[in-house]
C-alpha positions in Angstrom: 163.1 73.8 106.7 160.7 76.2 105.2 159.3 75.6 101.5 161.3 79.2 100.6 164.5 77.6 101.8 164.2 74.0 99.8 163.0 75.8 97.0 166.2 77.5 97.1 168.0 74.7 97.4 166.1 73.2 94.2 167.6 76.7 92.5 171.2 75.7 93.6 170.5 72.3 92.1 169.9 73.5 88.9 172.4 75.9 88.6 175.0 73.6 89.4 173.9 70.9 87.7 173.5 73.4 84.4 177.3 74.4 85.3 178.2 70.7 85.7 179.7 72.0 88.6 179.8 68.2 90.4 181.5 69.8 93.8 179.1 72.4 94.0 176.4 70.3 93.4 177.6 67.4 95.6 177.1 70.2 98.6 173.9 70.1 98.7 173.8 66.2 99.2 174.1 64.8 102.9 177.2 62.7 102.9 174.9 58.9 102.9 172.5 60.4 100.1 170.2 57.9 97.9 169.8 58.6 94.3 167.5 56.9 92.2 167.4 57.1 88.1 166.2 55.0 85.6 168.8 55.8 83.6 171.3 54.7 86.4 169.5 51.2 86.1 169.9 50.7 82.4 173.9 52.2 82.5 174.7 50.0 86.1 172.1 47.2 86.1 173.7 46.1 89.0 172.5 49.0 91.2 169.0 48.6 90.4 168.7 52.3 89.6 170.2 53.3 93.5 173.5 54.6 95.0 174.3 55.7 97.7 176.6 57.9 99.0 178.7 61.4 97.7 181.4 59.0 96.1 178.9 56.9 93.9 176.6 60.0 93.0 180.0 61.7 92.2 181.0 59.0 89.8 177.7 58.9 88.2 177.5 62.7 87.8 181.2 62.9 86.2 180.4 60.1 83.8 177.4 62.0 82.7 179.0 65.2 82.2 181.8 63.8 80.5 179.9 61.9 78.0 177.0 64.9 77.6 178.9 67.7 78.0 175.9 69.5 76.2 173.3 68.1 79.1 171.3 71.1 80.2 168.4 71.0 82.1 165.4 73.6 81.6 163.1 73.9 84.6 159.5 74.1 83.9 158.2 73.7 87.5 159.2 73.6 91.1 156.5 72.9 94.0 158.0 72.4 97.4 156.9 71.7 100.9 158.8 71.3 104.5 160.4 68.6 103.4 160.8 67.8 99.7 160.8 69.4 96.3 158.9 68.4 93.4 161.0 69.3 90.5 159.9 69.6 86.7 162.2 69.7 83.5 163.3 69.5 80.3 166.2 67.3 79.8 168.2 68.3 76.9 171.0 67.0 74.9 172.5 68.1 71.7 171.5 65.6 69.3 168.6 63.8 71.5 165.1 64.6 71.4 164.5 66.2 74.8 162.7 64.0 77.6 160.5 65.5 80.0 161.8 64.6 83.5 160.1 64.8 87.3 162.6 64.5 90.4 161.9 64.8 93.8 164.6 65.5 96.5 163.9 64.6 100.0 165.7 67.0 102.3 166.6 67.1 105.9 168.1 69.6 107.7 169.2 71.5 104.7 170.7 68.7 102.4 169.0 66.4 100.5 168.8 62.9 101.6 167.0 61.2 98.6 166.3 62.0 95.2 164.5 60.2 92.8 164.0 60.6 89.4 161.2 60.1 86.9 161.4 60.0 83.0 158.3 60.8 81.0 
């Protein structure tokens, strides 16, 4: 894939994500994606911070969105390659400071296959 096309893809994230649009954004995921969060490691200490899979990302997505409904994300900066996307952001939640978040998605073939997150 071309940088244009992940960066596109990155676009689609976002605006699905924004949406809380979990189908639309579970498109964009291969079928055995890996997710990686820190906040999925403090919520499901048993994962260790990684699922795998549409079915566990969509049960991590829709407990998000339903107990955020106000989470919006605010991109400050996408940089992507061949491969992957290095995405920049602004997490925000009404009545939570906002936290400054880094993710990278790992794509192949025009779904991501990995995507890992980094708070700072």
């Amino acid at each position: 894939m071309s940088a244009e096309k992940n960066l596109s893809i990155a676009h689609l994230w976002f605006e699905a994500f924004n949406a809380h649009n979990l189908e639309k954004l579970l498109s964009l995921y291969d079928d055995e994606a890996q997710h990686f969060s820190p906040k999925l490691k403090i919520r499901h200490p048993e994962t260790n911070g990684l699922v795998i899979g549409k079915d566990a990302l969509r049960s991590w997505w829709q407990d998000a969105f339903d107990r955020l409904p106000s989470l919006y994300y605010k991109v400050t900066s996408l940089t992507a390659n061949s491969d992957r996307v290095f995405m920049e952001y602004t997490r925000s939640v009404e009545g939570e400071t906002e936290m400054l978040v880094a993710e990278v998605l790992e794509i192949k073939d025009g779904k991501i296959v990995f995507s890992r997150v980094y708070h700072g």
